[in-house]
C-alpha positions as CSV (number, residue, x, y, z in Angstrom):
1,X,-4.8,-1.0,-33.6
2,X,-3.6,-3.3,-31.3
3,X,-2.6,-2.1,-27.0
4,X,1.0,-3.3,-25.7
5,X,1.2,-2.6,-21.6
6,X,5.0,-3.2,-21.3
7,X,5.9,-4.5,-17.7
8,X,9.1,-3.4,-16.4
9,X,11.1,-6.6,-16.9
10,X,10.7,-6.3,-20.8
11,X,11.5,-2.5,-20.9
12,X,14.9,-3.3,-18.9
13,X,15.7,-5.6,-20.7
14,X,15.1,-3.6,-23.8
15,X,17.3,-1.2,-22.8
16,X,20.4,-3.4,-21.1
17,X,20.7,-4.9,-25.4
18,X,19.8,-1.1,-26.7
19,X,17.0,-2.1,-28.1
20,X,14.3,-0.1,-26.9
21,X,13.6,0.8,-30.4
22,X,12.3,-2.1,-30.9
23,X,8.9,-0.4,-29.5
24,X,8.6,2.0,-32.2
25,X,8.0,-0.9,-34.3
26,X,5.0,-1.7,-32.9
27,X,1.9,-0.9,-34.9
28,X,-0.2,0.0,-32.1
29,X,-0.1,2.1,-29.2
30,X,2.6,1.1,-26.5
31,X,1.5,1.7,-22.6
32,X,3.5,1.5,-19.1
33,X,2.1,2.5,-16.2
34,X,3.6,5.3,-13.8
35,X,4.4,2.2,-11.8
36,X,6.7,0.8,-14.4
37,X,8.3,3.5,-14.9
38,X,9.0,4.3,-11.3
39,X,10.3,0.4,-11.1
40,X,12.3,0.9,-14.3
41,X,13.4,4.4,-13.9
42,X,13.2,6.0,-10.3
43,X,14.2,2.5,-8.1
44,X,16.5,1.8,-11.1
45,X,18.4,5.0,-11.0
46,X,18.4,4.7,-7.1
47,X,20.0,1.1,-7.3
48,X,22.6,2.8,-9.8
49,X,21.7,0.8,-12.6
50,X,22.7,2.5,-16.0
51,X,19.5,1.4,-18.2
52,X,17.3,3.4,-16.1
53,X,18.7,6.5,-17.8
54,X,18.5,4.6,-20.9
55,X,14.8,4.4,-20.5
56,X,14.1,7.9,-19.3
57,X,16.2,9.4,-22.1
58,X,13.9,7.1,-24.3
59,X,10.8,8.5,-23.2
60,X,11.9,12.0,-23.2
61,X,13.1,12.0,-26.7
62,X,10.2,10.7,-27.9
63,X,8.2,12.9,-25.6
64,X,6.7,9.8,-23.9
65,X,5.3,10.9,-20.5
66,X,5.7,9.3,-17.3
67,X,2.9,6.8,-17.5
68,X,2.0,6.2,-20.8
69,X,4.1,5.7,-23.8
């Protein structure tokens, strides 16, 4: 099975087109570091940008921790 670490650039992205669903296609097992998400999520939210509760909605409905996904 193949390892996807997913920078933060990729995973906002994903989310500004709504297509973060695009990584439950991946047969494999999907990674981002606490890092990212604080990037993605935290500094995001902070900035006010509207994709960062994208993302953490993301992760919590598919019971993806902080960290790993």
């Amino acid at each position: 099975m193949p390892t996807v670490l997913c920078d933060s650039c990729p995973l906002i992205a994903l989310a500004k087109v709504g297509r973060l669903r695009l990584l439950l296609d991946l047969r494999g097992v999907v990674h981002i570091t606490a890092e990212v998400y604080e990037e993605a999520v935290t500094f995001g939210h902070a900035m006010g940008a509207p994709d960062a509760l994208t993302i953490r909605l993301f992760c919590q409905k598919h019971n993806w921790g902080m960290g790993t996904l």
